[in-house]
C-alpha positions as CSV (number, residue, x, y, z in Angstrom):
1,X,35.1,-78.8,104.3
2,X,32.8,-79.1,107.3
3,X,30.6,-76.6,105.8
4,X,30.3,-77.9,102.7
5,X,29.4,-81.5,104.5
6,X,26.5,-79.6,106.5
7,X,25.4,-78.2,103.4
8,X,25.3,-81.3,101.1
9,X,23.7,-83.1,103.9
10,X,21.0,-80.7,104.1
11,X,20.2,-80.5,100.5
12,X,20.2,-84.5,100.6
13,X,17.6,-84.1,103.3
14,X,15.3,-81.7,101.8
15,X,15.4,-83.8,98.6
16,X,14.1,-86.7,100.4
17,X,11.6,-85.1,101.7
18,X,10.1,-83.4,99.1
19,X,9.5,-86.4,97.5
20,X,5.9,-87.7,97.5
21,X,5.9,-90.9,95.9
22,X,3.2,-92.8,98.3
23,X,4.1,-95.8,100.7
24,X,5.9,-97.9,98.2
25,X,6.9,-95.4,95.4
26,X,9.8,-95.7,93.3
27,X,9.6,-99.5,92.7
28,X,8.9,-100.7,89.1
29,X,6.2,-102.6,87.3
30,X,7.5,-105.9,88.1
31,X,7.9,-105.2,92.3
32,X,4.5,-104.6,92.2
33,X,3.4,-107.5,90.7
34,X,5.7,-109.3,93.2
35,X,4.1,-107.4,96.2
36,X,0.2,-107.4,95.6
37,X,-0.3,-105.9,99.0
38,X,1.6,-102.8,99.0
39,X,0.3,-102.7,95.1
40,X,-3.2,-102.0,96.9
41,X,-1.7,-99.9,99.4
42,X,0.2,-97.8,97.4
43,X,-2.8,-97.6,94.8
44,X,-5.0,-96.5,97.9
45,X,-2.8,-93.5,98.5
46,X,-2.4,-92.5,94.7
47,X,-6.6,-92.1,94.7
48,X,-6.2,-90.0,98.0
49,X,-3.2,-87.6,96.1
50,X,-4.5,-87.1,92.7
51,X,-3.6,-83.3,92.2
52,X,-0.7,-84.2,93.8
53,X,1.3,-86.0,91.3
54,X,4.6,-86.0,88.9
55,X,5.6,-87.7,86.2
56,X,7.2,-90.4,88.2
57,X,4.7,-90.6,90.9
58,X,1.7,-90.9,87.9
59,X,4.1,-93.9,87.0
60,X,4.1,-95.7,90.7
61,X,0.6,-95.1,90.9
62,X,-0.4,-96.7,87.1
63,X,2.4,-99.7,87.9
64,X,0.4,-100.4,91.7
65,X,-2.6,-100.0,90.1
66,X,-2.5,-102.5,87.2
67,X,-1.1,-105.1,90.1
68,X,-3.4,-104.7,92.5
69,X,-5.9,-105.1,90.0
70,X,-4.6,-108.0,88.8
71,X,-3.9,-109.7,92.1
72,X,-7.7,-110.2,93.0
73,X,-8.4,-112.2,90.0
């Protein structure tokens, strides 16, 4: 049982780590409206990562975008 706790754990870990979402990933299109600043944060880092990029994270990035765009009008 102890084993199997260390190994889930570690799994869990490594998971979390090999995500690469930015600052603020993972939130939807409606948090980032809400939170213009980390919009432009987290936009900031998508231009810095661009061949670095899934799916989801190309969805974070288009979401903070979009917001932090709109926030300075």
């Amino acid at each position: 049982m102890k084993k199997m706790f260390v190994l889930m754990f570690g799994v869990f870990l490594l998971v979390g780590c090999a995500k690469k979402e930015g600052p603020y990933g993972g939130h939807s299109g409606e948090w980032y409206k809400n939170h213009p600043t980390q919009s432009c944060k987290q936009k900031k880092w998508c231009s810095n990562h661009l061949t670095d990029r899934s799916d989801l994270t190309a969805e974070n990035c288009e979401s903070a975008s979009v917001a932090c765009l709109n926030s300075s009008d």
